[in-house]
Backbone and ligand atoms as CSV (ligand in chain L), in Angstrom:
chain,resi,resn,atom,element,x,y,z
A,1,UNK,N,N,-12.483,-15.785,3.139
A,1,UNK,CA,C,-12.456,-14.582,2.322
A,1,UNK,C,C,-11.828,-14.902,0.965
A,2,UNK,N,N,-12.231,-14.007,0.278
A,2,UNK,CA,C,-11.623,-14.094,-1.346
A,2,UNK,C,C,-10.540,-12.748,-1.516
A,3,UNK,N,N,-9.163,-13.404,-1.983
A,3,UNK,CA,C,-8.346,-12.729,-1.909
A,3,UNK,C,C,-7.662,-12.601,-3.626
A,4,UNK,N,N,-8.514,-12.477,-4.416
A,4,UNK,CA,C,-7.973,-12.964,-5.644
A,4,UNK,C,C,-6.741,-12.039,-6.651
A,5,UNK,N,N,-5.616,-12.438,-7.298
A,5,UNK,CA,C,-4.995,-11.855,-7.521
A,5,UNK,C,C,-5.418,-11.092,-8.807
A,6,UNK,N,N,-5.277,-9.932,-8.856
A,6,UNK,CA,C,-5.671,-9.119,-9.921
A,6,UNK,C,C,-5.328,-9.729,-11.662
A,7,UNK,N,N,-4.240,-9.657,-11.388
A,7,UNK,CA,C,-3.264,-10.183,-12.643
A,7,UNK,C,C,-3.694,-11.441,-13.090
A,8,UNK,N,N,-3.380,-12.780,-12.594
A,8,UNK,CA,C,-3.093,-13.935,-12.887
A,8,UNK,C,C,-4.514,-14.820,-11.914
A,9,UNK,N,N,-5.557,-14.144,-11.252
A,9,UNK,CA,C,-6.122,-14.696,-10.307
A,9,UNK,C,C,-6.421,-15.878,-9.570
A,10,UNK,N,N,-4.889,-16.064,-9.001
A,10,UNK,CA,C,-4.822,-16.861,-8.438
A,10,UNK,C,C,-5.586,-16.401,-6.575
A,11,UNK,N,N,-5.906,-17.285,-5.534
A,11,UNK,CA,C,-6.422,-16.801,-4.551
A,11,UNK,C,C,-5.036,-16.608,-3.592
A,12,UNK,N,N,-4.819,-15.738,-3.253
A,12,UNK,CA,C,-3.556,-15.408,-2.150
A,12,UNK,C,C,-4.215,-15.385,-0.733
A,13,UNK,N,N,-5.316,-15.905,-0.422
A,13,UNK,CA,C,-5.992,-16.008,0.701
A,13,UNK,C,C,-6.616,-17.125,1.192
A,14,UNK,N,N,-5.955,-18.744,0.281
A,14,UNK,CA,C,-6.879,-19.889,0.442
A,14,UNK,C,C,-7.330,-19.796,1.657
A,15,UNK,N,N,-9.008,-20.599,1.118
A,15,UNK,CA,C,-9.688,-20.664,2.970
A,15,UNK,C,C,-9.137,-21.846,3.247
A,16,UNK,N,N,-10.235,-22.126,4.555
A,16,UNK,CA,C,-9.531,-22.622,5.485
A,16,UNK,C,C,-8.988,-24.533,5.249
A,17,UNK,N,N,-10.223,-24.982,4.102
A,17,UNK,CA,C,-9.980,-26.337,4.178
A,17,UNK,C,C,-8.645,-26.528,3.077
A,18,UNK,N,N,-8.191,-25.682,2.497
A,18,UNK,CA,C,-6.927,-25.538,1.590
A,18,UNK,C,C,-5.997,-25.798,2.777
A,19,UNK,N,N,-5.978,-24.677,3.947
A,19,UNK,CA,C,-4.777,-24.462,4.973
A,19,UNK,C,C,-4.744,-26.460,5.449
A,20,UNK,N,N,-5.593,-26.952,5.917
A,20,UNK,CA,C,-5.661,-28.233,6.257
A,20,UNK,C,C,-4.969,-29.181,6.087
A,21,UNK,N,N,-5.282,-28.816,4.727
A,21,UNK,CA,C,-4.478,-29.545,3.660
A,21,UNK,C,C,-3.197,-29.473,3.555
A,22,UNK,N,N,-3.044,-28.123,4.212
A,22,UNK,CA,C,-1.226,-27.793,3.919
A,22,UNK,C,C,-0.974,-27.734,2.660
A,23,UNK,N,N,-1.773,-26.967,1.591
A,23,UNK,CA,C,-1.170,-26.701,0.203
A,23,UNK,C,C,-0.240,-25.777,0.361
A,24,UNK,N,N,-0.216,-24.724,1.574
A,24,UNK,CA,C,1.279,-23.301,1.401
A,24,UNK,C,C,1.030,-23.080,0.505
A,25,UNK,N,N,-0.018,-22.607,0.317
A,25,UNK,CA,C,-0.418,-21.333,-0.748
A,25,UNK,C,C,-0.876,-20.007,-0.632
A,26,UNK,N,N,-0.459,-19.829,0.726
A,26,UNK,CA,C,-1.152,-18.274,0.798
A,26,UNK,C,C,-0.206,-17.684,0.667
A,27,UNK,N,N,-0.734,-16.141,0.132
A,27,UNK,CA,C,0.360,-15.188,-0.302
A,27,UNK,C,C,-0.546,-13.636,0.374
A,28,UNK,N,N,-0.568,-13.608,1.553
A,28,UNK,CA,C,-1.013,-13.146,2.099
A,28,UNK,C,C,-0.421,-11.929,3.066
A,29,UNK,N,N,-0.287,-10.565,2.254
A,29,UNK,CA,C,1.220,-10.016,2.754
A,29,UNK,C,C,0.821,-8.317,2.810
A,30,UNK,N,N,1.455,-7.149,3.367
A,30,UNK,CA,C,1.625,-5.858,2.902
A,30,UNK,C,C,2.888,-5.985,2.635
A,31,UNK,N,N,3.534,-4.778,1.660
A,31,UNK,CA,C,4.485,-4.175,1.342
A,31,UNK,C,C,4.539,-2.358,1.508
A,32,UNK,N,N,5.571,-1.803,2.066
A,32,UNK,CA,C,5.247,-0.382,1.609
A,32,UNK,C,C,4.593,0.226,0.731
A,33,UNK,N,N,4.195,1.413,0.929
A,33,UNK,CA,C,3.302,1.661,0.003
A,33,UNK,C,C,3.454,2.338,-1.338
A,34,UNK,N,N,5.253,2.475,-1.195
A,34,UNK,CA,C,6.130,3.195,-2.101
A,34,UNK,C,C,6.099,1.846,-3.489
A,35,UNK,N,N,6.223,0.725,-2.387
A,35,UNK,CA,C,6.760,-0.561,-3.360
A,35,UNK,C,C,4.666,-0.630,-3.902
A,36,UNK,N,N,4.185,-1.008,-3.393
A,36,UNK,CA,C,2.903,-0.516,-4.196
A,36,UNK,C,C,2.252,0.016,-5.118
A,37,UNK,N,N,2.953,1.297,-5.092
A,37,UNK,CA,C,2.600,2.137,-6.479
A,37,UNK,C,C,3.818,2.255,-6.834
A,38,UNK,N,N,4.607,1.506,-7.250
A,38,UNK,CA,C,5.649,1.637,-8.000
A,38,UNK,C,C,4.654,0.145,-8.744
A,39,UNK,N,N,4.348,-0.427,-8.333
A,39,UNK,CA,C,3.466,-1.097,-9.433
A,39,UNK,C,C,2.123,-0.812,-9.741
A,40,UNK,N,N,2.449,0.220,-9.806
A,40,UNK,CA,C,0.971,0.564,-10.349
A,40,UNK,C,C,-0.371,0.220,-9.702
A,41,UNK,N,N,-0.054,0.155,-8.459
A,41,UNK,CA,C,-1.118,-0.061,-7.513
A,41,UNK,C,C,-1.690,1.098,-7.476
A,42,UNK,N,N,-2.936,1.265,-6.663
A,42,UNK,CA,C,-3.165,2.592,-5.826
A,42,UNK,C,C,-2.997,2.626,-4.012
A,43,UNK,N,N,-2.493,3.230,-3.766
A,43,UNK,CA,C,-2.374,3.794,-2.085
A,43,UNK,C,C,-3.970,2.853,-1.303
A,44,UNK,N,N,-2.906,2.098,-0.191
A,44,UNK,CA,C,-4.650,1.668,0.506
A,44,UNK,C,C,-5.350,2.519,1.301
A,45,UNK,N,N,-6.305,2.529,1.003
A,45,UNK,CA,C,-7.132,3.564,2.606
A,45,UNK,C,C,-8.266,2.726,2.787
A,46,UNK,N,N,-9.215,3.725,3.744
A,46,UNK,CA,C,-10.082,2.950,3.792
A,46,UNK,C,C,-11.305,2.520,3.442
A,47,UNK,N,N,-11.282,3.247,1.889
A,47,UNK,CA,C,-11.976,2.827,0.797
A,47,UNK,C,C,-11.242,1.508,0.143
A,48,UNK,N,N,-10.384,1.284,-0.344
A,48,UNK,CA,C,-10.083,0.122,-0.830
A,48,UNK,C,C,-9.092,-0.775,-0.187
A,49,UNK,N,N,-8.999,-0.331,1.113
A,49,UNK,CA,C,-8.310,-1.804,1.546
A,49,UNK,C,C,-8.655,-3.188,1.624
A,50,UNK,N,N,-7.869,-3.872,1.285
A,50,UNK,CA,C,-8.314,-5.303,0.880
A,50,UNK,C,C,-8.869,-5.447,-0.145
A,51,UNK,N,N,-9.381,-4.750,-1.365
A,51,UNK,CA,C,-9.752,-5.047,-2.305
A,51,UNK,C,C,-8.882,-5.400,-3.372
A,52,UNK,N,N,-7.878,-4.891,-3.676
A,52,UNK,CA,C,-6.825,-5.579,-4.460
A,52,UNK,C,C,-5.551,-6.189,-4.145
A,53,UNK,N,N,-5.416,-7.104,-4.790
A,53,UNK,CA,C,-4.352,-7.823,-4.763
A,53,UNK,C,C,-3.519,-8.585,-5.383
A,54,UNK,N,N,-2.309,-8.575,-5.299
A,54,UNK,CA,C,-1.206,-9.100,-6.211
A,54,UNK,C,C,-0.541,-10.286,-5.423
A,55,UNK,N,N,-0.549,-11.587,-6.540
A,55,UNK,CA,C,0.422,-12.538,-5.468
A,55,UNK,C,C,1.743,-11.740,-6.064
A,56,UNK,N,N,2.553,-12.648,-5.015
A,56,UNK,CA,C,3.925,-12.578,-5.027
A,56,UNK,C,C,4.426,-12.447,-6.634
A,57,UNK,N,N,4.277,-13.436,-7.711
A,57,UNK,CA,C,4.938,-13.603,-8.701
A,57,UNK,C,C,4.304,-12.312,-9.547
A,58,UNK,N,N,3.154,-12.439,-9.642
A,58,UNK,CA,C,2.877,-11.124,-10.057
A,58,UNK,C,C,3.325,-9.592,-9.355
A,59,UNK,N,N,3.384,-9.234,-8.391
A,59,UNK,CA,C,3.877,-8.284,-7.880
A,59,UNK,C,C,5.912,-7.928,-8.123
A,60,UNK,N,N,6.143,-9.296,-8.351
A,60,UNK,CA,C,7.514,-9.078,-8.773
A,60,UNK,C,C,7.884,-8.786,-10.400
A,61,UNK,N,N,7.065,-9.108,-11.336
A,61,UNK,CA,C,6.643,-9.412,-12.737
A,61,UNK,C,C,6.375,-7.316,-12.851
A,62,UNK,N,N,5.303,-7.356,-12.137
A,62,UNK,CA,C,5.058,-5.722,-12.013
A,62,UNK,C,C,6.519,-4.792,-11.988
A,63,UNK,N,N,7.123,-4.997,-10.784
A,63,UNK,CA,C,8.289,-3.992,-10.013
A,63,UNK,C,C,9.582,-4.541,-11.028
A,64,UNK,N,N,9.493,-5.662,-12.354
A,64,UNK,CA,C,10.805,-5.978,-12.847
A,64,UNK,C,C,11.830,-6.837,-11.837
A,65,UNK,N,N,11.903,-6.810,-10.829
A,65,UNK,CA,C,12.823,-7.533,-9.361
A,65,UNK,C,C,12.422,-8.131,-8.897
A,66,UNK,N,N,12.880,-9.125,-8.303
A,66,UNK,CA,C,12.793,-10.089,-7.228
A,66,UNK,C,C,12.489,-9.135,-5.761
A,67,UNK,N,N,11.030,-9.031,-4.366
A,67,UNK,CA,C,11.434,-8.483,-3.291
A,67,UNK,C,C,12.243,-9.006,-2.502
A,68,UNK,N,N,12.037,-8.253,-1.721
A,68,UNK,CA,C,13.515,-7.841,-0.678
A,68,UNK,C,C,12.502,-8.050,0.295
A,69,UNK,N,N,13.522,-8.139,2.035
A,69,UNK,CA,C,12.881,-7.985,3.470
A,69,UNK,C,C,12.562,-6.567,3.590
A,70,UNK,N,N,13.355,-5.557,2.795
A,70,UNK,CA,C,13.144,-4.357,3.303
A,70,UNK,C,C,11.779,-3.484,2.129
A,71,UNK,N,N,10.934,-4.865,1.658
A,71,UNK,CA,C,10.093,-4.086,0.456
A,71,UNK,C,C,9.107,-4.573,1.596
A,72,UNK,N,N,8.896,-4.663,3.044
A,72,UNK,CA,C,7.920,-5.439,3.482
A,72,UNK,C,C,7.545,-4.655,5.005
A,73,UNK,N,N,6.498,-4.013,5.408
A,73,UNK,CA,C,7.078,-3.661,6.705
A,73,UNK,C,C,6.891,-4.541,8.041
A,74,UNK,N,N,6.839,-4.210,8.849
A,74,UNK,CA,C,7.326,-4.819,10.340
A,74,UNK,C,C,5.823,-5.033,10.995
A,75,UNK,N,N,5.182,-5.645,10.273
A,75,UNK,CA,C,3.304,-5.611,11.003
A,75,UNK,C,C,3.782,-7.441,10.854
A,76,UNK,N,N,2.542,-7.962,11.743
A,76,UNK,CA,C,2.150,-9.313,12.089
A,76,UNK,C,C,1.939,-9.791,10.717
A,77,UNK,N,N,1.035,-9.384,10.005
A,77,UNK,CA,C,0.603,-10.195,8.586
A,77,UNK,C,C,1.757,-10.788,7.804
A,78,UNK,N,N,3.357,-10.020,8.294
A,78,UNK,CA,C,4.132,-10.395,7.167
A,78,UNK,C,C,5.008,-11.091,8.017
A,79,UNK,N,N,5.153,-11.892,8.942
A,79,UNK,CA,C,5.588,-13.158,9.813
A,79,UNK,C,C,5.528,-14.292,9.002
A,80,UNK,N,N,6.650,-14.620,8.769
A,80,UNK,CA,C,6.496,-15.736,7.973
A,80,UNK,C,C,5.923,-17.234,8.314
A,81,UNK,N,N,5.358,-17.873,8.165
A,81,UNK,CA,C,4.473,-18.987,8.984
A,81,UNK,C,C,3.996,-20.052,7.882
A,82,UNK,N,N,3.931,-21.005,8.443
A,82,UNK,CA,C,3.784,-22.291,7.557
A,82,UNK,C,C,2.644,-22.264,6.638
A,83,UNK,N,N,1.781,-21.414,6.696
A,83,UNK,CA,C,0.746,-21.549,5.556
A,83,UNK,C,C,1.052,-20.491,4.100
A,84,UNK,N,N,2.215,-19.726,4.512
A,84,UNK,CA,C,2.423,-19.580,3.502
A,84,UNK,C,C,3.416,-20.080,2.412
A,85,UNK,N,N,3.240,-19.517,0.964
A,85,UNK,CA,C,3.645,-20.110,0.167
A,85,UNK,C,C,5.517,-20.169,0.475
A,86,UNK,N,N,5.973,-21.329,0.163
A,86,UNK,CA,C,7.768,-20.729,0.160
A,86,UNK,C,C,8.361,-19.831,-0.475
A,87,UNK,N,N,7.753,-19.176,-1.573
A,87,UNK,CA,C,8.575,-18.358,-2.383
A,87,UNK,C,C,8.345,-16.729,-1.126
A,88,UNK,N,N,6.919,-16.642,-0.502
A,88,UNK,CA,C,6.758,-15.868,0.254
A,88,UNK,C,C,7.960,-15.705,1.388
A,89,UNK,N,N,7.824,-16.772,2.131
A,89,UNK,CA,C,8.457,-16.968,3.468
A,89,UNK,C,C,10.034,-16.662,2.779
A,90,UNK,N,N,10.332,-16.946,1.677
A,90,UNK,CA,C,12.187,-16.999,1.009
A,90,UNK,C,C,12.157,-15.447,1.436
A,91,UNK,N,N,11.548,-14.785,0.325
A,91,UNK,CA,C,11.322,-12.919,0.196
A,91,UNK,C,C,11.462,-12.002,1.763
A,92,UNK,N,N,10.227,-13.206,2.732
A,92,UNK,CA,C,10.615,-12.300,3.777
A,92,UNK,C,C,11.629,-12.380,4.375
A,93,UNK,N,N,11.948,-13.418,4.531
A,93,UNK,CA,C,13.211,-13.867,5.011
A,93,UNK,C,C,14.822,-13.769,3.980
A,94,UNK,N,N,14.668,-12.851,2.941
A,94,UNK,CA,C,15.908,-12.658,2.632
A,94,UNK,C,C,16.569,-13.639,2.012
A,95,UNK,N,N,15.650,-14.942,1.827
A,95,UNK,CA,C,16.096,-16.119,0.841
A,95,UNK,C,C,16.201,-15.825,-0.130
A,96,UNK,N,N,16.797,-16.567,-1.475
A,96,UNK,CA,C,16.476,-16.454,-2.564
A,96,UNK,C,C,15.927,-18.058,-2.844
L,1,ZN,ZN,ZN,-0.731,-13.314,-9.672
């Protein structure tokens, strides 16, 4: 799938022969939907889910801040796991 970032379009969804590779580049995530349209997103439903998307650096560039664990909710997608990028896995995990 093509996951391209709105802003800066980078792909936050490399396929699969990227993962192989182990580049840790996916940025592949939800956030509340408060933290969403506080950047100027729109609300997902199920007209546009999955159609837009922000990596990480851009989504923080948007909101002015660095996220937080608690800008993220409690679903499977946001498990932090080796294909994604580190700055991801830091955020969910409360790293800096
Ligand atoms: Zn971006």
């Amino acid at each position: 799938m093509t996951a391209l970032c709105i802003d800066c379009g980078v792909d936050t969804a490399p396929d699969d022969d990227r993962r192989r590779r182990g580049a840790r580049t996916s940025e592949y995530y939800m956030v509340h939907n408060h933290v969403w349209l506080a950047a100027g997103m729109v609300k997902a439903d199920p007209t546009n889910l999955g159609r837009d998307f922000l990596c990480i650096g851009c989504l923080e560039v948007r909101l002015g801040r660095r996220l937080t664990p608690d800008d993220f909710p409690d679903v499977p997608v946001n498990k932090p796991d080796r294909w994604n990028s580190p700055r991801l896995n830091a955020r969910l995990a409360g790293r800096r």
